[in-house]
C-alpha positions as CSV (number, residue, x, y, z in Angstrom):
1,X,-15.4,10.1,16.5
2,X,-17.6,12.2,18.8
3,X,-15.6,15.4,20.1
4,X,-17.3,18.0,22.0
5,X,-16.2,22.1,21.3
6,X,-16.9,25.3,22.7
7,X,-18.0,27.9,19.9
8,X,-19.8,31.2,20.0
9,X,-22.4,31.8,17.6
10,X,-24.4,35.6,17.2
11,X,-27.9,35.0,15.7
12,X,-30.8,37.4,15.8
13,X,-34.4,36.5,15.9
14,X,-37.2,38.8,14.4
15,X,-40.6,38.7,16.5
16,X,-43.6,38.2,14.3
17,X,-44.4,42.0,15.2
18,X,-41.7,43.1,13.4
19,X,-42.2,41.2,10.7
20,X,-45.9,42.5,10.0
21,X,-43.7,45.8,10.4
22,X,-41.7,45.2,7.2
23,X,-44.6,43.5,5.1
24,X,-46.6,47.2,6.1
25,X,-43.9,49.7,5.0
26,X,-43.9,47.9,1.4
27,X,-47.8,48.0,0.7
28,X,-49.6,50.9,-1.4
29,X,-52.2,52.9,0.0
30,X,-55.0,50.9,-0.8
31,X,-53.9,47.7,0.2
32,X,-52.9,49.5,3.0
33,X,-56.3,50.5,3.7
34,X,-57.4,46.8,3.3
35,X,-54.7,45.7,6.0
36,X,-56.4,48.5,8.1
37,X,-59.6,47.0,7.8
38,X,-58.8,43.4,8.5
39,X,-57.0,44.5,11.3
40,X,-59.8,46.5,13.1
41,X,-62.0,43.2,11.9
42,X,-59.8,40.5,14.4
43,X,-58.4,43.0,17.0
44,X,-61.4,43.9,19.4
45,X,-58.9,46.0,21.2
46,X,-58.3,48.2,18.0
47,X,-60.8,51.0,17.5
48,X,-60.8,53.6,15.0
49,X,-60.8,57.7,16.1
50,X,-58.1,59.8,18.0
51,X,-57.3,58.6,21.3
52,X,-58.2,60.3,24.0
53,X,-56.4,58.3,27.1
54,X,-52.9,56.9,27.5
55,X,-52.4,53.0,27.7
56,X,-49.7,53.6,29.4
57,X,-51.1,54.3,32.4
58,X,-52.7,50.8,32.9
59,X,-49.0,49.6,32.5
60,X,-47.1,52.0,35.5
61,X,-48.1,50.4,38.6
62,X,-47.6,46.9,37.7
63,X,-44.3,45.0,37.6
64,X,-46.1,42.2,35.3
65,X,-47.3,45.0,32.4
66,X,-44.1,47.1,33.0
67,X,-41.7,43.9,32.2
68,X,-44.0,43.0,29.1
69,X,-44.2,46.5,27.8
70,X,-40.1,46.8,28.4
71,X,-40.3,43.5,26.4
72,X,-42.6,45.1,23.8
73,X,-39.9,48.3,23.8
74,X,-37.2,46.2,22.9
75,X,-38.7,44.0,20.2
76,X,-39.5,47.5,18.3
77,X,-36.1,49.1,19.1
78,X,-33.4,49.6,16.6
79,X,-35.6,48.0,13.6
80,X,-33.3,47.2,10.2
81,X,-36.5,46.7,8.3
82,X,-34.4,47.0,5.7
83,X,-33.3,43.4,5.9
84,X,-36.8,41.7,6.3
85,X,-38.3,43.0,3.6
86,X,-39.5,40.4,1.2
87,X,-42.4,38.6,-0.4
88,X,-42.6,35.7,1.9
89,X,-46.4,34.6,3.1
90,X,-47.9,36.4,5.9
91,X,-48.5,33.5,8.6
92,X,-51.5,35.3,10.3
93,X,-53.2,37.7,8.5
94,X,-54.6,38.4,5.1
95,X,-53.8,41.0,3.1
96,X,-57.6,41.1,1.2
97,X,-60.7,42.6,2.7
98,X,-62.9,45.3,1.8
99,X,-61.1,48.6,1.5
100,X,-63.0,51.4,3.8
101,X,-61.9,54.7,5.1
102,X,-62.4,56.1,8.5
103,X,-66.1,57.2,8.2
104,X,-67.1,54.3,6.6
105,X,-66.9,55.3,3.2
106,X,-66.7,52.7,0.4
107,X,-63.7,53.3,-2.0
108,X,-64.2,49.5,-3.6
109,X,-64.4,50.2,-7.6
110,X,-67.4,50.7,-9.6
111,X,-68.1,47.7,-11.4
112,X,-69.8,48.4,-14.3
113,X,-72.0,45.3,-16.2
114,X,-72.6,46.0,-20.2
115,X,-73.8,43.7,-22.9
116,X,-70.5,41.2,-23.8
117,X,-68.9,41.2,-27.3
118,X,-70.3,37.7,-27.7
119,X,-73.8,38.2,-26.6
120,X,-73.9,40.7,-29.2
121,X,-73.1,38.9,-32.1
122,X,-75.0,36.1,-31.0
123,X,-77.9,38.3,-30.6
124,X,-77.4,39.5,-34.1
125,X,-77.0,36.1,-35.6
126,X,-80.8,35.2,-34.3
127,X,-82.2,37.7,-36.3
128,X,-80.5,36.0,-39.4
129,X,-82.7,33.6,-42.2
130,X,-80.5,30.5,-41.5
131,X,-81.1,27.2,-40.7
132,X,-81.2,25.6,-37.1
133,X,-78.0,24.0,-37.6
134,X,-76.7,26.8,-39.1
135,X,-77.1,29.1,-36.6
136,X,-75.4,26.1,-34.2
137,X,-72.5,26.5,-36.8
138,X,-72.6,30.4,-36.6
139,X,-72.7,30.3,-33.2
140,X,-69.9,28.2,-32.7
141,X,-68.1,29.9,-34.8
142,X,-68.5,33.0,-32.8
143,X,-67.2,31.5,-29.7
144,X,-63.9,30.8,-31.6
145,X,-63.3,34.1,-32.2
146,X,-60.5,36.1,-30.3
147,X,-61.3,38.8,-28.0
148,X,-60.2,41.0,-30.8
149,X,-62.8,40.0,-32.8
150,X,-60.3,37.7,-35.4
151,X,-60.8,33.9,-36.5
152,X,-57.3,32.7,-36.1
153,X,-58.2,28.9,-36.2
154,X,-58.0,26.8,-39.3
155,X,-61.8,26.4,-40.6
156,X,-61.1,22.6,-41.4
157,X,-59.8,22.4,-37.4
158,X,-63.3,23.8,-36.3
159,X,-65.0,21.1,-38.8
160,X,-63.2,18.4,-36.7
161,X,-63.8,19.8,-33.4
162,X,-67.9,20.0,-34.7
163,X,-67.8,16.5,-35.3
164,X,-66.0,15.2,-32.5
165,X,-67.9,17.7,-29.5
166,X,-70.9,17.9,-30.6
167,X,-72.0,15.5,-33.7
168,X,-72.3,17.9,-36.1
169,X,-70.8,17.1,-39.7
170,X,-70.0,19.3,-41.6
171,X,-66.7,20.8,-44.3
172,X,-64.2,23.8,-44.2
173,X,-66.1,24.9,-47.3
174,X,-69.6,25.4,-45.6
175,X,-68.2,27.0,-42.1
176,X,-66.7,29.5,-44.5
177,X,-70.4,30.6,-46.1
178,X,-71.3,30.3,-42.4
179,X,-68.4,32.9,-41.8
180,X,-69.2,35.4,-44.8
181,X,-72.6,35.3,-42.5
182,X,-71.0,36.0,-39.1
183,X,-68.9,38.8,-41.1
184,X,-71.7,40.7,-41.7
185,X,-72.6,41.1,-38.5
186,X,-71.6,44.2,-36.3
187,X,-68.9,45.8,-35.0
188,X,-67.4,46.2,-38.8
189,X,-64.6,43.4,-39.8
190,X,-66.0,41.2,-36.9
191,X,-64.6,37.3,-37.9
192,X,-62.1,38.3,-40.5
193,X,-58.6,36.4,-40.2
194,X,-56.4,38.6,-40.8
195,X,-55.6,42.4,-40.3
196,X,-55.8,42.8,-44.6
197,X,-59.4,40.9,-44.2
198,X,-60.3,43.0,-41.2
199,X,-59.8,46.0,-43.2
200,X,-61.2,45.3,-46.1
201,X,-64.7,44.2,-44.4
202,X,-64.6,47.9,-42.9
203,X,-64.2,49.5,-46.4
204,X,-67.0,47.4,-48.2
205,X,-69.2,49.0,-45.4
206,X,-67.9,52.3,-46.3
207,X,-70.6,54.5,-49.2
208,X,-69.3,54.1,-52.4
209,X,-67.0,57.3,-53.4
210,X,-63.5,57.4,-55.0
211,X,-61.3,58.1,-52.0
212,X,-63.3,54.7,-50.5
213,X,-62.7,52.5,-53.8
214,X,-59.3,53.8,-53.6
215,X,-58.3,52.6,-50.3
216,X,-60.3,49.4,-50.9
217,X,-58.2,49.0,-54.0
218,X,-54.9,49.3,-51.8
219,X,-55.8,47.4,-49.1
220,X,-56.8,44.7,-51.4
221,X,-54.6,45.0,-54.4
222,X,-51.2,46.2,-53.2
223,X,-51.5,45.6,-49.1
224,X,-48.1,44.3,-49.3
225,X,-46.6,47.8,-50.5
226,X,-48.9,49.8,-48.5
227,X,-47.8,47.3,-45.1
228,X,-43.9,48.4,-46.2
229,X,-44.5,52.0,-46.9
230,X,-43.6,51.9,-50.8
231,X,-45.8,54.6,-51.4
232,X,-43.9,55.7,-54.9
233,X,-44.8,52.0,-56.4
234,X,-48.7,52.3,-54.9
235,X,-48.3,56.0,-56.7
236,X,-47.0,54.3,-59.7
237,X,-49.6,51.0,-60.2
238,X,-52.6,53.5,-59.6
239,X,-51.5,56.6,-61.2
240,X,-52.5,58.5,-58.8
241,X,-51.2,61.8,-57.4
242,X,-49.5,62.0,-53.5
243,X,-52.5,64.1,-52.6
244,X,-54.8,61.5,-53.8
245,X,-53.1,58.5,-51.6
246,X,-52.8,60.9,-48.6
247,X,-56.4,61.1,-48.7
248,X,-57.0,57.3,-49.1
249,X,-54.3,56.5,-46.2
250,X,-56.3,59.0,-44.2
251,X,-59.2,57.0,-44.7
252,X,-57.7,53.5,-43.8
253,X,-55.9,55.0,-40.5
254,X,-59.4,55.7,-39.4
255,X,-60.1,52.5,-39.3
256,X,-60.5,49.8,-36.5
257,X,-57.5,47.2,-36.4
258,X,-59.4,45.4,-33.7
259,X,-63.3,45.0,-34.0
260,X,-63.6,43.3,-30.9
261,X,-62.0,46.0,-28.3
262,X,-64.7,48.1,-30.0
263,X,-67.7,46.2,-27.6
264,X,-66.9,46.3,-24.0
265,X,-66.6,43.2,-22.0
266,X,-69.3,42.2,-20.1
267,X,-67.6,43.3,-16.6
268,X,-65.3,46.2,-16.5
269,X,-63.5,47.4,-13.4
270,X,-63.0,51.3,-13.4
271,X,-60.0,51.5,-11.1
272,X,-58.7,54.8,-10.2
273,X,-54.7,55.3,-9.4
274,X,-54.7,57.2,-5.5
275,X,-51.3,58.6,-5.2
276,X,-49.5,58.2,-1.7
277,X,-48.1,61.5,-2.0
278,X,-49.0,64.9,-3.4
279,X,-46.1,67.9,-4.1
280,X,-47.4,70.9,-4.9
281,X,-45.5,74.2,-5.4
282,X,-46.4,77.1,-2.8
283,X,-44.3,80.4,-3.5
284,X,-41.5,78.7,-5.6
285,X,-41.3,76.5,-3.2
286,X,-41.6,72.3,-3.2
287,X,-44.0,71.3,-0.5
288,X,-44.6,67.8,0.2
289,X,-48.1,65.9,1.8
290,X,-48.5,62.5,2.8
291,X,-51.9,61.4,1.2
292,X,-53.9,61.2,4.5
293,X,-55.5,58.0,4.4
294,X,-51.8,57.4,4.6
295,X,-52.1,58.1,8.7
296,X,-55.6,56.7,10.0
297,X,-56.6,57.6,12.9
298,X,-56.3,54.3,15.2
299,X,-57.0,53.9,19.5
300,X,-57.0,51.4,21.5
301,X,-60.4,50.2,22.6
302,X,-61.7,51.8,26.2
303,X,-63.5,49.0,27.2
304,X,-60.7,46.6,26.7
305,X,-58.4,49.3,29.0
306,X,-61.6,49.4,31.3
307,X,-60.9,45.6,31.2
308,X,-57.7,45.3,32.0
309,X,-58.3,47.9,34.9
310,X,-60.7,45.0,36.4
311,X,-58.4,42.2,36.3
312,X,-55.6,44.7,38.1
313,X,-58.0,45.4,41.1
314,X,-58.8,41.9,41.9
315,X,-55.1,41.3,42.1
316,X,-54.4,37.9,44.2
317,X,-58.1,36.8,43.8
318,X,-57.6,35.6,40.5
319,X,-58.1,32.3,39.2
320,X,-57.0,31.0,36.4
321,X,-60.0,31.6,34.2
322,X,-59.7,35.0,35.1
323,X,-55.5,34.9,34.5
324,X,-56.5,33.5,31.1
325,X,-58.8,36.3,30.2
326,X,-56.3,39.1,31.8
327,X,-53.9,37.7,29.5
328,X,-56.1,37.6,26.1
329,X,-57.1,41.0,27.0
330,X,-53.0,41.7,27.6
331,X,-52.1,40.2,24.5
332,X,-54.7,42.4,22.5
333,X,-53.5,45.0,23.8
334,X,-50.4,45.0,22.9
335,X,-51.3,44.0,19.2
336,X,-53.0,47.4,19.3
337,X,-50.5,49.5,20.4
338,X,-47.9,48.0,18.3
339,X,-50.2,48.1,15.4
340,X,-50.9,51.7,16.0
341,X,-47.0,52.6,16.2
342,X,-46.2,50.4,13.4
343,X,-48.4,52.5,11.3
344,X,-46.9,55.9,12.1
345,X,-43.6,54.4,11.7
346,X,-44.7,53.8,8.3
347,X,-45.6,57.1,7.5
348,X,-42.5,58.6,8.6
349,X,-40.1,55.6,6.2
350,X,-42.4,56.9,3.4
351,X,-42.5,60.9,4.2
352,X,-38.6,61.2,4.2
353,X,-37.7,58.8,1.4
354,X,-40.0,60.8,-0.7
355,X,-38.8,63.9,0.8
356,X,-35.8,63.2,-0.1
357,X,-36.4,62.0,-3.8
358,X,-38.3,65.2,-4.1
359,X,-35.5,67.4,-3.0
360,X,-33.0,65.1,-5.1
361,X,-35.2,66.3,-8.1
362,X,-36.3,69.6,-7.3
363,X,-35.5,71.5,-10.4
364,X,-37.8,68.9,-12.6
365,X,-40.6,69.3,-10.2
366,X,-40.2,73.3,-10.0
367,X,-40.4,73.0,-14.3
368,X,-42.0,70.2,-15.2
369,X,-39.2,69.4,-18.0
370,X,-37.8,66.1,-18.1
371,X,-34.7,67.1,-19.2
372,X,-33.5,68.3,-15.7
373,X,-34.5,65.0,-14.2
374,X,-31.1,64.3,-12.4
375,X,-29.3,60.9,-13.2
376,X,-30.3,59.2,-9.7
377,X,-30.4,55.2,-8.5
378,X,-32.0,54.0,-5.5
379,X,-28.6,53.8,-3.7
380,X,-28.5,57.5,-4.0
381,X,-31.6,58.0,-1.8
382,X,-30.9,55.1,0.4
383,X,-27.3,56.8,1.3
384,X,-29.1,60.1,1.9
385,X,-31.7,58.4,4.4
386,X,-29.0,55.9,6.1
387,X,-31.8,52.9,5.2
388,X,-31.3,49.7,3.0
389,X,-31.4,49.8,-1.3
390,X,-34.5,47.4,-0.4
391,X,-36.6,49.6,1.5
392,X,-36.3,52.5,-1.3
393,X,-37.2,50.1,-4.0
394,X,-40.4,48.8,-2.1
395,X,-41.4,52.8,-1.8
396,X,-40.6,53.4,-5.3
397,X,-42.2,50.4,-7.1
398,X,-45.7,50.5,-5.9
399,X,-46.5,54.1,-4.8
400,X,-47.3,57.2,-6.7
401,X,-47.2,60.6,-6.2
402,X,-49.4,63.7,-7.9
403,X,-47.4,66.3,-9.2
404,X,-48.6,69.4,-10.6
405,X,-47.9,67.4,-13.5
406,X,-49.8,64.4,-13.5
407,X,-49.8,61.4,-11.0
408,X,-46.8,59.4,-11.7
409,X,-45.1,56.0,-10.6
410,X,-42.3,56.9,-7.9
411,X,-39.8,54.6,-9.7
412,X,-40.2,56.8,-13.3
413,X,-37.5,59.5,-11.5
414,X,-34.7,56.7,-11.2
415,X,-32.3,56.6,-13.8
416,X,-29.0,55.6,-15.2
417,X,-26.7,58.2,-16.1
418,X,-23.8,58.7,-18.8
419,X,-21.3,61.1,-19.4
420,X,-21.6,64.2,-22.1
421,X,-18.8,65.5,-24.1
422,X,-18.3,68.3,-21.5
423,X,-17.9,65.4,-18.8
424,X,-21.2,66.2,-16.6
425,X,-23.2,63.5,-16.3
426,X,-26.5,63.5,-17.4
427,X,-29.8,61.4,-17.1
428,X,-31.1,58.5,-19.7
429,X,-34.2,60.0,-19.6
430,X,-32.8,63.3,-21.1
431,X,-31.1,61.7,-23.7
432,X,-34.7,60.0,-24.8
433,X,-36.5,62.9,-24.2
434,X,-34.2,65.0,-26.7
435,X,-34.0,61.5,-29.0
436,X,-38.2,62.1,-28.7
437,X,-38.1,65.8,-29.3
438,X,-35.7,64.7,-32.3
439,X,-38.0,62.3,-34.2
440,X,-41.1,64.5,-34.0
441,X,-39.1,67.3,-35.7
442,X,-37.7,65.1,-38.6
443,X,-38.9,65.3,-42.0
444,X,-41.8,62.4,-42.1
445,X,-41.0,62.1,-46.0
446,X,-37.7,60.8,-45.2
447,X,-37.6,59.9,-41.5
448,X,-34.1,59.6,-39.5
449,X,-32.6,56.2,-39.5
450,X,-31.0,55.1,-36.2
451,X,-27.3,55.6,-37.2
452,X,-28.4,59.4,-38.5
453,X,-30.1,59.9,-35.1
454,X,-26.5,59.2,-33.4
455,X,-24.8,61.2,-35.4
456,X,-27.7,64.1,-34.5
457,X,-27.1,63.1,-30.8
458,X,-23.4,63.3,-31.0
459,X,-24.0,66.8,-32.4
460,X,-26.1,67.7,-29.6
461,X,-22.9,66.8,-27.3
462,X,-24.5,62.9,-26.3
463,X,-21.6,60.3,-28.2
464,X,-23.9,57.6,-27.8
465,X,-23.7,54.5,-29.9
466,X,-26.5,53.7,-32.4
467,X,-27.4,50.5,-30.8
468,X,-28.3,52.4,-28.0
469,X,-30.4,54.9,-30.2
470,X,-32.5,51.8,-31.4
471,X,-32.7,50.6,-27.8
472,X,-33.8,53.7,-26.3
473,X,-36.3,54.3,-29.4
474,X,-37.8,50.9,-28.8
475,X,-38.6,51.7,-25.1
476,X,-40.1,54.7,-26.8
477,X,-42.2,52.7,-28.3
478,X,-41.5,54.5,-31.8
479,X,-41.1,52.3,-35.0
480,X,-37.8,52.3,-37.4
481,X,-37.6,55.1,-40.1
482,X,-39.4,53.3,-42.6
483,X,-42.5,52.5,-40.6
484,X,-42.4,56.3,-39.8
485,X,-42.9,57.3,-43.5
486,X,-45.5,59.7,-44.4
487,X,-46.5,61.8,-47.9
C-alpha cells in the first residue's frame, strides 16, 4: 500500500572546505608543512609572504562577490570540527609533497648511503680459498640470514631450496662446513643460530686469558644456569669465587646479542622530531610558543586580485569565455582566503588546548618531577576548552612539545588516576615513577618480587594490588626479580 506523509527531518551538510578544515587541525607540523606546499603548488592564487592589500575590497561593490563571500561566511561559521574529525580519504588533495619552509629552505631528511650488512660479508667471503660452488653455497647462505645477523632456518631446508631454485645439490652436513666458514667472517658471531652460539663465536675471538676461558666455559658449559640466574650452582660446578664470576658476567654483558644491528643498513633516514610547541620558564613563570612554522605566512596572489579587478570593469561586456575565467579566478580566490583562515584557525585550536594542558600541569613543568604530573584525561581539557574529546586526542597523539626537559609526545601527560590512603587522588604515572625509584634502590642480590613491591607501595600510602605492580613494571619495561639478580 502506497501512503504519502508529511515528516520533518534536520540534516546538516559539511562543505568540502570545512572538511580540509578538520583533516588540517589533526596533522603534525611537518606534514603540515607538506600540505602547505602542495597547496601553494595547485592554488595560483595562493602566494607565500605577508599580505599587503585586503581582498576584501575587490568583494564591497559587487552584489555577485558580496552574496558568495556571505556564502563563504557562513560555510566557516559556527565550525564543530570536533565532529568531522576522522581518517577518511582526502578527495582532492594529497597529503605528500616535498616539505619546504618559507624561504625555500629544504627540511627533507638526510639520507645517508653506507656499505649494507650483506655486501659486507659477501665482500669478505670473496677473499676466502673456497671453491666456485662454494662460495655460491656461502653466499646463499648469507642471504638467509636475519637482519640480526642469525641463521634461523633449518640447514637441511636450505639444502632443498638449493636444489629446487637453483640446481645445486648438495647435504645439511656440507652447508654446515660452509657455515663454520661464513662464521668466521665479520661482525663477531655473524651466522650463529642461536643467542648461546652467537656468544660463544664472540668469546673464541676474545685473547686467550682466564676471565675469557671463564666466560667461554659458562656460556658453553652451564648457559642454562647462567640464562636463569643460578649463580650459586655456576659458583659451585667451577669453584670459583663471586668476584671471579662478576668479572666473567662482566665480560659476557659486553658482548653483542645481535651481530647484525652492528653494520648499518645500506640506507638510513636521520629523522629529527620538530616539536609544535616549546614552554620555557621566564621568571618562575610558564610561557608557551607556538613553533612558528606552525603560522606561515600566506597571501593571496596580486595578480589574481589585479585579475579579478579586470573582469569587474568590463561589467556587461562579458562573454562567456570571459564569465568562465572571472569565475576560475573567483573560485581560486576563495580557496585562498579560506585556506589562509583555515590555517590561523588552526593555530589558535592548537595554542589553547596546549595552553591549557600546560596550565593543567604547571607544577611538573615548573620542576621537572614526574611525581607532580596531575591525574588528567582528555575529557578534562576538552571541558576546560568547551571542544570535542576528538579534537584533544588528535592534538595530543601526533604533536610534541620541548620542555626545558626534553621534547616529549603531548599524549605522555594524560593519565589515569587512583585514590591514596589519604583519599587524594593521584597520577599512574606517580605510582610507576616511585615503583621505578623503588626497584633501582633494592638490593640486586635479592631483588623485590612483585607481591613484596605491593606491600612497599602500600607502605608508601598506594594499596595497589600486585597484579597491578607486575603490570605497571611490564610497561616499565623492567624484568621479574629473578632476571634482576646481580653478585
Amino acid at each position: 500500500m502506497i501512503k504519502q506523509s508529511l515528516a520533518l527531518k534536520l540534516s546538516q551538510k559539511l562543505s568540502p572546505q570545512q572538511i580540509q578544515l578538520m583533516k588540517l587541525i589533526q596533522l603534525p607540523l611537518q606534514d603540515l608543512e607538506q600540505r602547505i606546499k602542495e597547496e601553494l603548488e595547485t592554488n595560483p592564487a595562493l602566494e607565500e609572504g605577508e599580505d599587503n592589500s585586503d581582498i576584501e575590497e575587490l568583494y564591497a561593490n559587487d552584489s555577485e562577490y558580496e552574496d558568495r563571500d556571505e556564502e563563504y561566511s557562513r560555510d566557516n561559521e559556527d565550525i564543530d570540527i570536533d565532529q568531522y574529525l576522522s581518517d577518511d580519504e582526502i578527495p582532492e588533495y594529497r597529503l605528500k609533497a616535498n616539505n619546504y619552509s618559507a624561504d625555500d629552505e629544504s627540511y627533507e631528511a638526510p639520507v645517508v648511503t653506507t656499505q649494507s650488512f650483506y655486501d659486507l660479508l659477501n665482500e669478505q667471503i670473496g677473499w676466502r680459498k673456497l671453491s666456485d660452488e662454494d662460495i655460491k653455497l656461502a653466499r646463499y647462505l648469507i642471504g638467509n640470514l636475519d637482519d640480526d645477523g642469525y641463521l634461523r632456518r633449518e640447514l637441511s631446508a636450505i639444502a632443498d631450496d638449493l636444489a629446487f631454485s637453483i640446481g645445486i645439490y648438495t647435504n645439511a652436513e656440507h652447508l654446515e662446513k660452509i657455515l663454520f666458514e661464513v662464521q668466521t667472517l665479520d661482525p663477531a658471531g655473524v651466522g650463529a643460530r642461536d643467542l648461546q652460539e652467537c656468544l660463544r663465536l664472540q668469546l673464541e675471538r676474545k685473547k686467550p686469558s682466564i676471565e675469557n676461558k671463564r666466560a667461554l666455559c659458562i656460556v658453553t658449559d652451564h648457559y642454562l644456569e647462567f640464562t636463569r640466574k643460578h649463580y650459586e650452582k655456576i659458583i659451585s660446578k667451577l669453584s670459583i669465587s663471586e668476584e671471579e664470576l662478576r668479572d666473567s658476567l662482566e665480560i659476557i654483558s659486553k658482548l653483542n646479542p645481535r651481530p647484525g644491528n652492528a653494520v648499518e643498513t645500506g640506507r638510513t633516514i636521520s629523522q629529527a622530531i620538530t616539536p609544535d610547541f616549546i614552554i620555557s620558564i621566564n621568571d618562575g613563570e610558564l610561557e608557551l610558543t607556538l613553533n612558528s612554522r606552525n603560522a606561515p605566512e600566506l597571501n593571496v596572489s596580486s595578480e589574481y586580485r589585479n585579475m579579478l579587478e579586470a573582469y569587474k570593469a568590463q561589467g556587461s561586456k562579458k562573454d562567456k569565455k570571459v564569465t568562465e575565467a572571472a569565475q576560475f579566478v573567483k573560485q581560486k580566490l576563495d580557496a585562498a582566503k579560506w585556506f589562509i583562515d583555515a590555517i590561523a584557525q588552526r593555530q589558535h585550536t592548537l595554542y589553547i588546548t596546549m595552553n591549557t594542558i600546560m596550565n593543567y600541569q604547571e607544577e611538573y613543568f615548573l620542576t621537572g618531577d614526574e611525581k607532580k604530573l596531575r591525574p588528567m584525561i582528555l575529557k578534562d581539557i576538552a571541558e576546560e576548552i568547551n571542544m570535542d574529546i576528538s579534537t584533544v586526542s588528535r592534538v595530543a597523539n601526533s604533536k610534541y612539545v620541548l620542555t626545558p626537559y626534553g621534547t616529549m609526545l603531548i599524549k605522555s601527560f594524560f593519565s589515569e588516576s587512583m585514590t591514596n590512603e589519604e583519599g587524594e587522588e593521584v597520577s599512574t604515572r606517580e605510582i610507576k615513577k616511585i615503583l621505578e625509584e623503588s626497584i633501582g634502590e633494592e638490593n640486586k642480590r635479592k631483588p623485590l618480587t612483585d607481591e613484596k613491591l605491593a606491600k612497599l607501595l602500600k607502605e608508601k600510602g598506594y594499596p595497589i594490588a600486585r597484579r597491578t605492580v607486575a603490570k605497571y613494571r611490564e610497561q616499565l619495561d623492567i624484568p621479574v626479580a629473578r632476571l634482576r639478580k646481580e653478585i
